[in-house]
N, CA, C and O atoms as a DFTB+ gen file, in Angstrom:
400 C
 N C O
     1  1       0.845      -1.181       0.000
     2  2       0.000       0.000       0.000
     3  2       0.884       1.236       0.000
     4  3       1.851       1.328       0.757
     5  1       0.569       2.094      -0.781
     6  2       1.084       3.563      -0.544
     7  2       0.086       4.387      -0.479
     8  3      -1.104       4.143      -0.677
     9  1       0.789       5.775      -0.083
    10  2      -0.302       6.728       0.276
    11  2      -0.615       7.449      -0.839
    12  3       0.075       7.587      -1.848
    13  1      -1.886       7.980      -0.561
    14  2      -3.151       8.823      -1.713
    15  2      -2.654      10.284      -1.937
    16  3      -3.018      11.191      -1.188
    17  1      -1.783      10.492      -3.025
    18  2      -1.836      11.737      -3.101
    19  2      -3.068      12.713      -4.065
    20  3      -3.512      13.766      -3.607
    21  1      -3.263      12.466      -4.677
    22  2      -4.236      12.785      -5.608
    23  2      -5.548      13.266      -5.375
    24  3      -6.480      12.517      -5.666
    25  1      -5.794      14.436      -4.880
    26  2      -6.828      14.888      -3.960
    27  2      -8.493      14.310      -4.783
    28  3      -9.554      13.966      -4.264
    29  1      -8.121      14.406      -6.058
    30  2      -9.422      13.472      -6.621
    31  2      -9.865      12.621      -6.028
    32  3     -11.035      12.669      -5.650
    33  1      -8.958      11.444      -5.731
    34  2      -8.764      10.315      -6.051
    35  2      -9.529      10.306      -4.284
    36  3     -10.556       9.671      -4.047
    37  1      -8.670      11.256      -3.049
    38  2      -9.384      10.759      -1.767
    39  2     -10.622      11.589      -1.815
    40  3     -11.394      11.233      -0.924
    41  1     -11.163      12.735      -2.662
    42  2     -12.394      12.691      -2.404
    43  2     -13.550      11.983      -3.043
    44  3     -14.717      12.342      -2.882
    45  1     -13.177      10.958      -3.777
    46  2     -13.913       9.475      -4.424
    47  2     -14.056       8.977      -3.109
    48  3     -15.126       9.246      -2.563
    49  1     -13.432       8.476      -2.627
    50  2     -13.393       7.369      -1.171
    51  2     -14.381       8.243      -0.514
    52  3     -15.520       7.784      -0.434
    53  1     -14.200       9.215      -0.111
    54  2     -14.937      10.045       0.741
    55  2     -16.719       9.908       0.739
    56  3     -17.555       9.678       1.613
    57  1     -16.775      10.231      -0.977
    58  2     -18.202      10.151      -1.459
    59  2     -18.966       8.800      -2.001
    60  3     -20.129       8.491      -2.263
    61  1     -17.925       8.286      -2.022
    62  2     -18.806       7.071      -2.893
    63  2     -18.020       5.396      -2.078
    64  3     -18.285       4.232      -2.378
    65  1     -17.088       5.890      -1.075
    66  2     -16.801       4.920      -0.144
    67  2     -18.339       4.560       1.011
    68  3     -19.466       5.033       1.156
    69  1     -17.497       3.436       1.635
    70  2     -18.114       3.051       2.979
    71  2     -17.461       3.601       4.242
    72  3     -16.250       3.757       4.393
    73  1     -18.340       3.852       5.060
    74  2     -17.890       3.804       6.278
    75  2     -17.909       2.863       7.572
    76  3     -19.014       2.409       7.869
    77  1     -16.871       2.532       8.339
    78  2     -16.137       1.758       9.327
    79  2     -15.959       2.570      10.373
    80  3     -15.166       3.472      10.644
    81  1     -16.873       2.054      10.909
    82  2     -16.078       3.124      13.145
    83  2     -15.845       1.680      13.742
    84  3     -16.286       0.560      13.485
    85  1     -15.314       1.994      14.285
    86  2     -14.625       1.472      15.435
    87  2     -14.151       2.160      16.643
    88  3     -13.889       3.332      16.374
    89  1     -13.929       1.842      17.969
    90  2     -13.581       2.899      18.994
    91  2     -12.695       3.773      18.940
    92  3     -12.604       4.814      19.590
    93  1     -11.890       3.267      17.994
    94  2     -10.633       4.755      17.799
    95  2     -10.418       5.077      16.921
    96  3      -9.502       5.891      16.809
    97  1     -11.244       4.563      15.605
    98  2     -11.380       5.043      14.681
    99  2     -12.134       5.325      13.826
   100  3     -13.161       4.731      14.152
   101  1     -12.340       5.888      12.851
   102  2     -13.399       5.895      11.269
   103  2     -12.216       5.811      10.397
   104  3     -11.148       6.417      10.316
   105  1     -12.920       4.620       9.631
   106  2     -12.226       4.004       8.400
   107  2     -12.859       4.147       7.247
   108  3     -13.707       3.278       7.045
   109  1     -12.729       5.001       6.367
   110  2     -13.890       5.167       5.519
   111  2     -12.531       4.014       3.900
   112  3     -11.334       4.046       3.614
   113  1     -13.412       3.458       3.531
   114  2     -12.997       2.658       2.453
   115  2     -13.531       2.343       1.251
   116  3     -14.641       1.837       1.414
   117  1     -13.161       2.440      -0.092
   118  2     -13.529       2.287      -1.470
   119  2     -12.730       1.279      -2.286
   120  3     -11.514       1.099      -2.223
   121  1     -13.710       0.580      -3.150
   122  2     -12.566      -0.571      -4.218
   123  2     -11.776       0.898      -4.761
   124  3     -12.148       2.040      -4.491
   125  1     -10.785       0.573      -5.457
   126  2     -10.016       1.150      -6.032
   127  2      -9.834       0.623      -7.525
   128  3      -9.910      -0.549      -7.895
   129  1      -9.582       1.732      -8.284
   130  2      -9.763       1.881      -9.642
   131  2      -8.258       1.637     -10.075
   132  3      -7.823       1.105     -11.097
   133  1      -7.843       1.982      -9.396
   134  2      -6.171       2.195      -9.656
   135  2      -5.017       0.558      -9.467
   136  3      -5.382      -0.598      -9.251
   137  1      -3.847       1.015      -9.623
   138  2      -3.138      -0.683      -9.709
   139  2      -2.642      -1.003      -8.584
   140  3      -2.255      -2.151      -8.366
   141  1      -2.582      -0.141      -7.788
   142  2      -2.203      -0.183      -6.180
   143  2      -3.116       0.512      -5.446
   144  3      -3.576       1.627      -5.688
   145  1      -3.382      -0.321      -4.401
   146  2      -4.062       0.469      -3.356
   147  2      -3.040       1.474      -2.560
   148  3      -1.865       1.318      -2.229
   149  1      -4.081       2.724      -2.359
   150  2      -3.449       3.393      -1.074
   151  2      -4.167       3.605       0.015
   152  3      -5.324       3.214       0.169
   153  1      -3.480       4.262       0.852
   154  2      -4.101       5.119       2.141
   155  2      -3.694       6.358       2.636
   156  3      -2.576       6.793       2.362
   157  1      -4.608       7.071       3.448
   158  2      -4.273       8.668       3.992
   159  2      -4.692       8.396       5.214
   160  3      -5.760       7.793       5.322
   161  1      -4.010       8.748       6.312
   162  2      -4.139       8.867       7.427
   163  2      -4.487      10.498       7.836
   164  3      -3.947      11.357       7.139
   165  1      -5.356      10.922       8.924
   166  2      -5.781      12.300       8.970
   167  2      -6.256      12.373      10.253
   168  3      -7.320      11.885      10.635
   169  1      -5.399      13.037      10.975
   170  2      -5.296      12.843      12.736
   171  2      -6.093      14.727      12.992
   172  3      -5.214      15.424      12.485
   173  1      -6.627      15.190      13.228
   174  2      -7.501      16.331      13.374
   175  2      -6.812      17.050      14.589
   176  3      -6.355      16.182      15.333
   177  1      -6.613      18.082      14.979
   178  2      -5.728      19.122      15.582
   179  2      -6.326      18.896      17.467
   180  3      -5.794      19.178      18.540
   181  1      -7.905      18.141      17.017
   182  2      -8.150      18.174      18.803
   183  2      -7.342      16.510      19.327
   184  3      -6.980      16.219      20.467
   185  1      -7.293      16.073      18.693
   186  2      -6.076      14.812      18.821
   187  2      -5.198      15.473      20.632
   188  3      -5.449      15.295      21.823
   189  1      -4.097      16.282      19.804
   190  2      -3.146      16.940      20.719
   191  2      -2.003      17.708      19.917
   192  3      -1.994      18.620      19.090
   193  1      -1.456      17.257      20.274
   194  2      -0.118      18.770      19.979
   195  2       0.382      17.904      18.662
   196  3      -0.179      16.844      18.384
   197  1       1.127      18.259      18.122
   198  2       2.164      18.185      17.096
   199  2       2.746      16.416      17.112
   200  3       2.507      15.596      16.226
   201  1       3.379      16.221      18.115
   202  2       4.221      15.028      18.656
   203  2       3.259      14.336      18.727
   204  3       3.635      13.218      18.374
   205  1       1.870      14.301      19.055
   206  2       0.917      13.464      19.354
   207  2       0.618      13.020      18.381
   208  3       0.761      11.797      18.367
   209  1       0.077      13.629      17.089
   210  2      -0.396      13.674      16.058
   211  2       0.196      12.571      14.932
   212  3      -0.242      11.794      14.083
   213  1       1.652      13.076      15.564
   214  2       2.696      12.109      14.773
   215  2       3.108      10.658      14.747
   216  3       3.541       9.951      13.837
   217  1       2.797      10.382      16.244
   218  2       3.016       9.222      16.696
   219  2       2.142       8.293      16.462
   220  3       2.409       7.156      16.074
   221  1       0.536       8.950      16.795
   222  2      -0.454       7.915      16.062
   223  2      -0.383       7.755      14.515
   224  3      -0.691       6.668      14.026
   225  1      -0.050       8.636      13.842
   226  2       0.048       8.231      12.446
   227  2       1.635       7.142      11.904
   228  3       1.729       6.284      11.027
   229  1       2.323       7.506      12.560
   230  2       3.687       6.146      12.696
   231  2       3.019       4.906      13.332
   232  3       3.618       3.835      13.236
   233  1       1.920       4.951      13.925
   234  2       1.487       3.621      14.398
   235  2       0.795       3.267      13.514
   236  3       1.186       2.147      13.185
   237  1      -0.096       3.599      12.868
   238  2      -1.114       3.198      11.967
   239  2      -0.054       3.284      10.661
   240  3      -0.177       2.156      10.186
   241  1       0.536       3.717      10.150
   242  2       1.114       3.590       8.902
   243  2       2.136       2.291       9.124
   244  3       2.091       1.379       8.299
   245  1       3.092       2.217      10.289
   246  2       3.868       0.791      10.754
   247  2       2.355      -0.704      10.600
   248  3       2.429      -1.875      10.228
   249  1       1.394      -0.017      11.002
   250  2       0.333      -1.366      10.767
   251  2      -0.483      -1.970       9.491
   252  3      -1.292      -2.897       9.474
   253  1      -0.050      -1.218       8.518
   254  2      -0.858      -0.718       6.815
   255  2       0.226      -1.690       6.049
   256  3      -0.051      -2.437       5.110
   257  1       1.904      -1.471       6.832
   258  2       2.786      -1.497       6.143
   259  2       3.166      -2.679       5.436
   260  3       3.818      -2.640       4.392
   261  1       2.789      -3.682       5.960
   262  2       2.501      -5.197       5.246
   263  2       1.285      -5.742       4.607
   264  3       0.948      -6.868       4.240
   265  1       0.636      -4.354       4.592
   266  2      -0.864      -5.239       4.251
   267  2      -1.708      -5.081       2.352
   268  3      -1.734      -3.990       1.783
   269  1      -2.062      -5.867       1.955
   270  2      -2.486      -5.993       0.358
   271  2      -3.840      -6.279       0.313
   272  3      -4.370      -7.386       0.409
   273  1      -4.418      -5.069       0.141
   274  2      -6.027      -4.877      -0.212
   275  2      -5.943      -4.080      -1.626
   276  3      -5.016      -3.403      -2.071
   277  1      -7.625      -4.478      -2.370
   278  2      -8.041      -3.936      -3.049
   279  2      -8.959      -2.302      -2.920
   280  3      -9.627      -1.665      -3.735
   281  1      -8.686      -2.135      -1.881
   282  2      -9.081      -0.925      -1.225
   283  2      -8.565       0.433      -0.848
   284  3      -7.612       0.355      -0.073
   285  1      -8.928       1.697      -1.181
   286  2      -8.277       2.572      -0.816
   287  2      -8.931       3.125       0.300
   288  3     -10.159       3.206       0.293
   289  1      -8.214       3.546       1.338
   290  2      -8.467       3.722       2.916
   291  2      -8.399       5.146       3.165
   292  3      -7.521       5.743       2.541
   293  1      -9.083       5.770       3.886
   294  2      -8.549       7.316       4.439
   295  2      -8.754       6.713       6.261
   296  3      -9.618       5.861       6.466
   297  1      -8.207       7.050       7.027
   298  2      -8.346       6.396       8.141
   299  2      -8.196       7.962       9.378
   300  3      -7.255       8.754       9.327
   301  1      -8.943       8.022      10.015
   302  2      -8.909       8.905      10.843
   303  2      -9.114       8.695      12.271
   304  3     -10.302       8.685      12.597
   305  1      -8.313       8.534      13.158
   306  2      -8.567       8.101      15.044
   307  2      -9.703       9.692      15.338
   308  3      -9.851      10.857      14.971
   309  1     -10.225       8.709      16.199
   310  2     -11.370       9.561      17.440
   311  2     -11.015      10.231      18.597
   312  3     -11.733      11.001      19.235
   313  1      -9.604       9.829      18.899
   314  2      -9.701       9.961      20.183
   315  2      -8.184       9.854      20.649
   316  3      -7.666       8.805      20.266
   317  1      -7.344      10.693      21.389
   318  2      -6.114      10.874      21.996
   319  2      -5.670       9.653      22.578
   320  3      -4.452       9.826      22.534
   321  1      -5.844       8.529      23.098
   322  2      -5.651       7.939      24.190
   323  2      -5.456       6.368      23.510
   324  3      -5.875       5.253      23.821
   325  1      -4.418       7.009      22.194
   326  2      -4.621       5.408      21.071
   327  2      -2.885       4.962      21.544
   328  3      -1.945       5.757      21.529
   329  1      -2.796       3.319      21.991
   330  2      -1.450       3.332      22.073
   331  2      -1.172       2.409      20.509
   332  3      -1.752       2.639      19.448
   333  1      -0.185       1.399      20.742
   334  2      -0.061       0.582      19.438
   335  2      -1.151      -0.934      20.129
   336  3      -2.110      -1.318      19.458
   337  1      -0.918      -1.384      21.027
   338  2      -1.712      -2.534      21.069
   339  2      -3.276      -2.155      20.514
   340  3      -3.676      -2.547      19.418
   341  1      -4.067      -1.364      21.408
   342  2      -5.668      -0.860      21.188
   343  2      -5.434      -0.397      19.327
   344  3      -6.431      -0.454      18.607
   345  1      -4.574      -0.125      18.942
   346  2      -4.581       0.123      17.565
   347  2      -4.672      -0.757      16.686
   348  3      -5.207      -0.546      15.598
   349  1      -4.165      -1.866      17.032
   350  2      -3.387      -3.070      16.093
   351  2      -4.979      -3.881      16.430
   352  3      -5.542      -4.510      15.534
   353  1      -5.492      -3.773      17.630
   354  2      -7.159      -4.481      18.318
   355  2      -8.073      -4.097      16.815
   356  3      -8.399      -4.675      15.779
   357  1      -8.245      -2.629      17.506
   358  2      -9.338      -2.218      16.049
   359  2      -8.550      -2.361      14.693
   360  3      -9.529      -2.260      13.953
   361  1      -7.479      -2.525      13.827
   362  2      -7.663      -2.525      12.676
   363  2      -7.797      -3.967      12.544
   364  3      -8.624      -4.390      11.737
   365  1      -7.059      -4.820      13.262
   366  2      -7.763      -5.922      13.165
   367  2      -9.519      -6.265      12.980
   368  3     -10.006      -6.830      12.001
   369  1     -10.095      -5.887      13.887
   370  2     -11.435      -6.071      13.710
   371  2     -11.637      -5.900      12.391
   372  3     -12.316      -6.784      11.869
   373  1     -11.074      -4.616      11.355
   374  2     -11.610      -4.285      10.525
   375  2     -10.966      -4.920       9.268
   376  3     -11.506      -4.710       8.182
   377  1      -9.781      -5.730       9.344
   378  2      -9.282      -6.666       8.242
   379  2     -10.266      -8.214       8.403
   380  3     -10.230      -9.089       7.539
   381  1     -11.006      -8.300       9.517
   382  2     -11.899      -9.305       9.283
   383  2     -12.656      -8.897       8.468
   384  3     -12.764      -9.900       7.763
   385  1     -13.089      -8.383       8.160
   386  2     -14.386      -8.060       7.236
   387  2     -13.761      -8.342       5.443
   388  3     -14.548      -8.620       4.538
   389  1     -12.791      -8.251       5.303
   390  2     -12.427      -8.926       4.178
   391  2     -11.444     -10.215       3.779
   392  3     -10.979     -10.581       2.700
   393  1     -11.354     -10.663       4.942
   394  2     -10.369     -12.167       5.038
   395  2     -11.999     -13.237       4.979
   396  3     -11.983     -14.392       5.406
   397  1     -13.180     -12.650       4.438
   398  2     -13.919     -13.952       4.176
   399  2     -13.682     -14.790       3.080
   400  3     -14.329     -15.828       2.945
């Protein structure tokens, strides 16, 4: 997976994706048109400071980093208080939904 640069391209997912919550996150997700899937991670300023911001997105991008879907992802946490285990919990939940 690599990440979505193509501002088209993530406001497709946006509009014509699904949406996924989970406790620390919204996963909004679309098949993809393209030959690789990507993803955008988008941590929102009430998160916390700078350093905060950063760290959850090194966790979630370290957890993307082995993974091969037909899907392009925008992924956004809810909530300050995400470590790596509770992270690795919910995206799991949400790779069940296509390991049928």
């Amino acid at each position: 997976m690599l990440t979505i640069k193509e501002r088209k391209r993530i406001f497709k997912v946006l509009r014509k994706g699904k949406v996924y919550e989970t406790v620390y996150f919204r996963i909004y997700y679309s098949r993809t048109d393209y030959s690789e899937a990507g993803f955008v991670v988008t941590v929102p300023k009430k998160i916390g400071n700078a350093v905060k911001r950063n760290y959850i997105k090194r966790i979630i991008k370290n957890l993307l980093r082995h993974r091969s879907l037909n899907y392009d992802l925008i992924i956004r946490p809810k909530s300050p208080g995400i470590d790596y285990k509770s992270a690795k919990a919910d995206l799991e939940s949400f790779w069940r939904l296509f390991d049928d």
